[in-house]
N, C-alpha and C positions, 0 to 999 in steps of 0.2 A: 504494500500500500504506500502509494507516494500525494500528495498534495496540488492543486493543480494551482496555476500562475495566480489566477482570477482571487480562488483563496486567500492564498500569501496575502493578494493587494489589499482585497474585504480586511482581512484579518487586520492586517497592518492599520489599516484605518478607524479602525475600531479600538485598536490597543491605543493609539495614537490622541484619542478623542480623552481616553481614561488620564494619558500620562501627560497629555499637555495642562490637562486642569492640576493635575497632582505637582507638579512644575510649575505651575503659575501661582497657585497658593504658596508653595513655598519659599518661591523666589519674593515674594511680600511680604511674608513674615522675617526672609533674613535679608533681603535691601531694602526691605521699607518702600519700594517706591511701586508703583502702580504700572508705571511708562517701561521700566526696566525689566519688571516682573513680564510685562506682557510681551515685550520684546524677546525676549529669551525665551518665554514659551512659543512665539510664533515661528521664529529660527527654527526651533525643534522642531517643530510640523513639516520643515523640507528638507532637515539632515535625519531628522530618526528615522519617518517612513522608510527615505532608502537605505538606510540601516535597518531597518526591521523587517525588509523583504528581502535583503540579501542572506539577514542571519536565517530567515525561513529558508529561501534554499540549500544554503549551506544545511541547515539541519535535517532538510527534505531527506538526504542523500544518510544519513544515518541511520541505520535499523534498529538499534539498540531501544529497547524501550517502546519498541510497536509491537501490537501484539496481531497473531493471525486475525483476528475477530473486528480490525481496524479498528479498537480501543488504546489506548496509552497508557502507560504506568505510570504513575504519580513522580516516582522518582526522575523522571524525565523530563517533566515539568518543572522541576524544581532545576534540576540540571541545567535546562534550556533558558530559566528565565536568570540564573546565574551569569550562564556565558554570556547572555545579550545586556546585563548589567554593568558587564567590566567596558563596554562599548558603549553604550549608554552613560556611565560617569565619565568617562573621557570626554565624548563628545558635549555632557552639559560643562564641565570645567570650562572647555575652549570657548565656548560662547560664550557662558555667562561670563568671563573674563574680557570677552572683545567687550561686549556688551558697557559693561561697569568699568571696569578697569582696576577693579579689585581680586586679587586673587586669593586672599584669604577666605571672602565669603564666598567664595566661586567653590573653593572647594568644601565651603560647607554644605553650601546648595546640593552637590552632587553627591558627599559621603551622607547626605541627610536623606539624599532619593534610594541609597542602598538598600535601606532597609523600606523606605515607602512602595519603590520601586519594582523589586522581588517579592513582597507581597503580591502587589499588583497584577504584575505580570504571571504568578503565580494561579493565582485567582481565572485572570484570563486566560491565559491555556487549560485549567480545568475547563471552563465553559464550552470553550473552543473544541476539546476533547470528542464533546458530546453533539456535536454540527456534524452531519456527514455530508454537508454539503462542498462541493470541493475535493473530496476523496478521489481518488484514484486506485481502486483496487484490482490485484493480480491477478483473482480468479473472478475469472466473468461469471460465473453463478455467483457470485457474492453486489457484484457490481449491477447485475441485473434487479436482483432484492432492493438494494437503497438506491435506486435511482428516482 
C-alpha cells in the first residue's frame, strides 16, 4: 500500500491549517506582536506544505509500520511526526529569525513547537490513518473493496 500524490497534497493542507494557527499563537505569546506572529505563520504556509509533501513521499517509500490491512501502527506515527519535527524546527528558526531579527526567541518559538508540534502532528496522522481515501493498495481485491 502506497499513498497517492493528491493525498500527500489534501493531507499536507490540512496538517498545515492545524500548524499555522499552532504557530501563530505562539509566535504572540513569545514576540508579543500581532504583524510578526502572522508573518511567520504565513511564510510557513509556502515552506512547510512543500516540506510536508516531500516528507510524505519520502515516507510513502517506507514499509515499516504498514500493515497488510492498509492500517498503520501507532509507533509510526509517532516516528513520522518526529522526523518531520527536526525539519519543521529548523525551518520555523530561519524564519522567525529573518522575520524578527531575534534569535533567541526564534528559537524559543520553535523548541516550544516540539512539543506542541509532535503532539499535533501526532494527532493528525492518527486521523489521517483512518481516511482510505488516497490509498493505493497492492492487491486489487483489496483496492476494489475501499474504492
Amino acid at each position: 500500500m502506497k499513498d497517492s500524490k493528491a493525498r500527500s497534497i489534501v493531507k499536507g493542507i490540512s496538517w498545515r491549517v492545524v500548524a499555522s494557527f499552532d504557530t501563530f499563537v505562539l509566535g504572540y505569546i513569545i514576540f508579543g506582536n500581532v504583524a510578526q506572529a502572522s508573518t511567520i505563520a504565513g511564510f510557513e504556509v509556502l515552506t512547510k506544505i512543500l516540506l510536508f509533501f516531500f516528507h510524505e513521499r519520502l515516507w510513502n517509500v517506507v514499509k515499516a509500520g504498514r500493515r497488510p490491512d492498509g492500517s498503520v501502527a501507532p509507533w509510526r506515527s509517532l516516528v513520522k511526526s518526529i522526523s518531520y519535527r527536526f525539519w519543521g524546527s529548523l525551518d520555523t528558526t530561519l524564519l522567525s529569525y529573518l522575520v524578527t531579527g531575534n534569535i533567541g526567541h526564534s528559537f524559543i518559538l520553535s523548541g516550544t513547537e516540539v512539543v506542541t508540534k509532535i503532539g499535533f502532528f501526532y494527532l493528525h496522522e492518527r486521523v489521517w490513518s483512518h481516511v482510505k481515501w488516497g490509498r493505493i493498495y497492492e492487491d486489487a481485491d483489496v483496492k476494489l473493496r475501499d474504492v
